[in-house]
N, C-alpha and C positions, 0 to 999 in steps of 0.2 A: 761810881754809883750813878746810876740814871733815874733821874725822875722829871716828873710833870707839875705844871705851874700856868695858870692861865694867862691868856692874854695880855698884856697892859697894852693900854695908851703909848707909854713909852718904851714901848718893843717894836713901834713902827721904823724907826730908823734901821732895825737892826732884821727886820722884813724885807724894807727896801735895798738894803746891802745883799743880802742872801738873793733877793731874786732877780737881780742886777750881773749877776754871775752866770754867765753861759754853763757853766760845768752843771750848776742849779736848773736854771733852764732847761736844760736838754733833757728830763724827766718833769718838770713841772713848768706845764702853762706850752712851752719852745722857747726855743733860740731867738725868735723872732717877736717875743712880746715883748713891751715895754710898761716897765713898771715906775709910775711916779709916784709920789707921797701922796697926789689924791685917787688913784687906785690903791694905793693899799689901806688907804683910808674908809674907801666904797665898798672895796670885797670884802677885807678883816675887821670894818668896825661898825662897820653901818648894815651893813647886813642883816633884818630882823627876823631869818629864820631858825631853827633850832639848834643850830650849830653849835657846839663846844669850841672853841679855838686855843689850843695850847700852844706852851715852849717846852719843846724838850732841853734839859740840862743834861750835862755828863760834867762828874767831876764839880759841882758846883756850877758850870760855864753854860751860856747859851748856846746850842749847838742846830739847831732843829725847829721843826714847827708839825701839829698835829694835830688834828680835827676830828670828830665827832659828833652822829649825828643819827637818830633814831628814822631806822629805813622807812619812809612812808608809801603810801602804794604806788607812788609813781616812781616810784625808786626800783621797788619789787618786778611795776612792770620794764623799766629801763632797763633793769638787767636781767631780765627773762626768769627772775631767781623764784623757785615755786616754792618758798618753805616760808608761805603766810602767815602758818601757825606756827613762827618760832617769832620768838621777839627779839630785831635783828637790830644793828647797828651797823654804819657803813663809819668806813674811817679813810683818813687821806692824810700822808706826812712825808717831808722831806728831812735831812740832815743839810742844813747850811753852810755845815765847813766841809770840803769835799776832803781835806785830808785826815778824814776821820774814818771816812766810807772801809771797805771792808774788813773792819776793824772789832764784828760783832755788836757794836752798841744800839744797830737796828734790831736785831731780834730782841735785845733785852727792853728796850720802849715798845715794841709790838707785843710782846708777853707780860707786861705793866700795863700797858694802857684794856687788853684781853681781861687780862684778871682785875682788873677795877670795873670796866662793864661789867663780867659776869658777875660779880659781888656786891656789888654798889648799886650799879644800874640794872639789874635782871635778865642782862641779856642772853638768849638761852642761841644767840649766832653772830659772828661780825663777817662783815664782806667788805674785798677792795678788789681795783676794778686796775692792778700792774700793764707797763704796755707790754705785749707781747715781744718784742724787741728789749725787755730791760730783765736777762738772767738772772744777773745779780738782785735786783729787785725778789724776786720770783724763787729763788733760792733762798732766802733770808725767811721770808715770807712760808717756805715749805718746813723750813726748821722751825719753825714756830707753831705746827700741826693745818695751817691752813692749804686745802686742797683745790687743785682746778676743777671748777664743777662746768664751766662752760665758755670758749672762745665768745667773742664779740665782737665781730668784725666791724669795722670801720667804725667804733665806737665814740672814740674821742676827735676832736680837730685837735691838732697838732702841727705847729710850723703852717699851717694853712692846709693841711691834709687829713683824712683821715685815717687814722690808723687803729689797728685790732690792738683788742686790750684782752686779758683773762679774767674772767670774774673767780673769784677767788674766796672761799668760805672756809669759815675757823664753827664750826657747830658742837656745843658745847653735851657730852664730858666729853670731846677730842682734847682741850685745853690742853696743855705740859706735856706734849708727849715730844 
């Protein structure tokens, strides 16, 4: 069973493990960043924008980490995404143990975390911004009903480079399909 649970205080240790892990890294942040307890203190806790920060669970266990965040217009413009008039959410998450990876437990937090915005929070679309370079990513993410609506070249830094990411929209009734 997969569910969601917020943040704690005492989930920083278990951040800083996950993103200490090159296998982690190499879809979240690079290989090349360094995480200490006061960066994951300054991004995950001090942060005072409208973020949601969760933990994904499977099975009871900490596995994950997953974010949520009500798209504001510079988001809209960042990602070129024209659908103003839908009330969208951007989301962003990793699986922390890699020998969990393609295992399915990503589409079932993607289709949980989907159906609690559309429900919960109103949201009538969700967008994520996968690197072009991560299949697996991007396949999980298609199983989920969410569609490429637009490349975005040299979108993200990564490892000190930039690289093309897919902008990526779940627009609601697509949900469950």
């Amino acid at each position: 069973m997969v569910t969601l649970r917020l943040l704690e205080p005492s989930d920083a240790p278990l951040l800083l493990r996950w993103l200490k892990d090159p296998r982690v890294l190499e879809y979240w942040e690079g290989s090349h960043e360094v995480f200490t307890p006061g960066r994951i203190r300054e991004e995950f806790y001090e942060d005072a924008d409208p973020t949601t920060r969760c933990i994904v669970q499977y099975g009871g266990r900490d596995i994950g980490y997953l974010q949520f965040y009500p798209l504001d217009s510079e988001g809209f413009t960042e990602y070129g995404y024209d659908r103003r008039d839908l009330k969208t959410f951007g989301i962003d998450q990793f699986i922390g143990e890699p020998e969990l990876w393609g295992k399915g437990i990503g589409r079932r937090f993607i289709k949980l975390i989907c159906g609690y915005l559309r429900e919960a929070r109103g949201a009538q679309a969700v967008v994520l911004d996968p690197h072009a370079d991560n299949p697996r990513a991007i396949r999980c993410y298609e199983a989920c009903g969410f569609k490429k609506v637009k490349l975005l070249p040299a979108h993200e830094l990564h490892d000190g480079k930039r690289v093309d990411c897919w902008l990526m929209a779940l627009e609601f009734p697509d949900f469950g399909t």
